[in-house]
N, C-alpha and C positions, 0 to 999 in steps of 0.2 A: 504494500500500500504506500501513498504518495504523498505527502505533506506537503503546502506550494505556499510559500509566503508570494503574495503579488502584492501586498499594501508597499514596498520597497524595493522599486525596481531597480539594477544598477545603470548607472549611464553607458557605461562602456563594457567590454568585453574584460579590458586588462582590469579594471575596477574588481569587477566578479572573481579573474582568479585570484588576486591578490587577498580577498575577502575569502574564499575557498582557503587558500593555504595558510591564510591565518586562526584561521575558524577549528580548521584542520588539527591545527598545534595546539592548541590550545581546551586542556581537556574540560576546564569550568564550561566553556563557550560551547563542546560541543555538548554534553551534560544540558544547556537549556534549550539548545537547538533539538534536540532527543523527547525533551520534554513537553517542549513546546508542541513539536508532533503529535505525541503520542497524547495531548489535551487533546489537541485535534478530532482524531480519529476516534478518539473515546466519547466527545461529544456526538458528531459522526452516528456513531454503534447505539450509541442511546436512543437518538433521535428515530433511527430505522427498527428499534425492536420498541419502543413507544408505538410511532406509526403500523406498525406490523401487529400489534398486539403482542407481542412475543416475549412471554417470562425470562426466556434465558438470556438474560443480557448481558452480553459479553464483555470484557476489561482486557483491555491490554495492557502490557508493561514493556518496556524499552529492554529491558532488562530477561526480556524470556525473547528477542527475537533472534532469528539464526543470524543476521545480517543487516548493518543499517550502513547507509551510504549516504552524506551530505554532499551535495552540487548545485551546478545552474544548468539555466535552458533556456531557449525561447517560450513565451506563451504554447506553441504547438507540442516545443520536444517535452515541457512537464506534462503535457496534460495526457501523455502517453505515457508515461513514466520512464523517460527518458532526459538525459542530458548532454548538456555539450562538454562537458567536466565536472567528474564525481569524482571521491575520495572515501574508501572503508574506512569507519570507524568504530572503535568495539562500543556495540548495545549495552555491556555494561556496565551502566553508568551510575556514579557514588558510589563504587567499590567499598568506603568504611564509611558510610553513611552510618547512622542509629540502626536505621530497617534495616541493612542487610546484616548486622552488626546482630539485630533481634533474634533473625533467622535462624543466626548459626549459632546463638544460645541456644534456643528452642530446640534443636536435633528433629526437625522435625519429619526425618526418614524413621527415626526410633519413637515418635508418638503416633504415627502412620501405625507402626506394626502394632502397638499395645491397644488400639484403637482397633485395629480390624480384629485383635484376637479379641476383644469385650474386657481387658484389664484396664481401661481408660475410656471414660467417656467425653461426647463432646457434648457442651454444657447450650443450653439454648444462648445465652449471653453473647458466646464465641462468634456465633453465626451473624447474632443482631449488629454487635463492634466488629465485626469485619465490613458490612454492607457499610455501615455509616462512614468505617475508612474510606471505602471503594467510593461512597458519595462525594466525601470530604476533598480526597484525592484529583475527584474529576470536577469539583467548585459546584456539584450540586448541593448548596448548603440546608436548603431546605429539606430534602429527602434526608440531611447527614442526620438536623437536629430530630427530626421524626423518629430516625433510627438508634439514635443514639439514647433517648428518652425510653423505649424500650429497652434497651441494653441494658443503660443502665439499672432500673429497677429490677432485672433480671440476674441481674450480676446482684445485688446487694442482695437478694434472696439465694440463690447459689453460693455465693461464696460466702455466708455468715460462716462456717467452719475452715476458713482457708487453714495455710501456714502456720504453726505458732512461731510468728514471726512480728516485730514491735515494726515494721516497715508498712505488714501488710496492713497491721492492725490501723495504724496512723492513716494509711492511706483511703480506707475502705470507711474511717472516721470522717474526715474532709470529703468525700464523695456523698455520702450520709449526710451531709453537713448543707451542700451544696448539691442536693438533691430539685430543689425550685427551680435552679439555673437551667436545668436542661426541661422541665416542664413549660416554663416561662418560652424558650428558644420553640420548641412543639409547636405552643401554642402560635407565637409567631409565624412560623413556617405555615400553618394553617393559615391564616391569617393572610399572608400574603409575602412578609418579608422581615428579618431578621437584623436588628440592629446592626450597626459593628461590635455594642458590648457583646451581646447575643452568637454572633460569630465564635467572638475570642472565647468566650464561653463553654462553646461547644465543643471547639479546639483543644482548650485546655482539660475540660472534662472526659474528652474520650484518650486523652495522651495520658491520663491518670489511670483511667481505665484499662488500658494494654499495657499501664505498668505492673497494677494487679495483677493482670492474667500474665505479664512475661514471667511476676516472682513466685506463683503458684505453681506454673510450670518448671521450673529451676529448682524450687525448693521442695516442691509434693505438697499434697494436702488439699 
């Protein structure tokens, strides 16, 4: 698939490569060039399985493709997905990011197997703060707060026996605490639209939340 900035056309040709091999070297630059995309295409995928009716609505990540390639073209050669000069650059991008950094805490090839054998369960919680990520991720904030409002009350009933751990306990306090905030955001979201406090809100609320669920999974319980 094809990502085409056209709001930024260059004037010349030598402009474009010079911007290609800068772009190139520079791994921040391709990171939002990546990112930027894959907004794109996600918005994209939303819009076509809304339109379509269609539950299964797909997410991409830059980070799961076999091959990503930044270049230019004429009007004609993008819209083919094609260029007049392109440049591979590795899809994995934020190598020590937090998130990939989460992942590889979580083992999540040995929670797979505990999980398929029925030694571990997944908790309805998990499901709800995952979609609200995937919202968050892709700046549907409405659908995030909607999601996340569920979660969270499903987590605070779930995880009342997590860890005996003073992190989780603290944590799962202040979420308890600040329980309104994500009701308050719902209700917004319904509503029509979502402050900026409201935002930050939500933001903050579910990054607490997948701190929860990262320490229970690390630590058991």
């Amino acid at each position: 698939m094809t990502s085409i900035q056209a709001h930024s056309p260059f004037a010349a040709e030598a402009e474009a490569r010079a911007w290609l091999e800068r772009s190139a070297a520079d791994e921040e630059a391709v990171d939002a060039l990546l990112a930027e995309a894959v907004a794109l295409l996600n918005r994209a995928l939303h819009a076509n399985a809304v339109a379509a009716a269609d539950p299964a609505l797909p997410t991409l990540g830059a980070e799961r493709a076999l091959a990503a390639r930044i270049g230019f073209g004429s009007g004609e050669e993008v819209a083919e997905s094609a260029f007049a000069a392109a440049l591979e650059v590795d899809p994995g991008v934020d190598r020590g990011s937090r998130r990939r950094r989460r992942d590889e805490e979580l083992r999540p090839q040995e929670r797979l197997a505990a999980t398929l054998a029925g030694r571990e369960r997944i908790d309805v919680c998990e499901t709800l703060l995952l979609r609200a990520r995937a919202d968050l991720d892709a700046d549907r904030e409405r659908e995030a707060a909607l999601q996340l409002d569920a979660g969270l009350a499903a987590l605070l009933t779930e995880l009342q026996s997590g860890p005996q751990d003073p992190g989780h306990e603290n944590d799962m306090a202040a979420l308890a605490e600040r329980r309104s905030e994500a009701a308050d955001a719902a209700a917004a979201a319904v509503a029509g639209q979502l402050t900026a406090a409201q935002f930050h809100a939500v933001r903050d609320l579910l990054e607490l939340s997948e701190r929860i669920l990262r320490r229970r999974r690390i630590l058991g319980g």
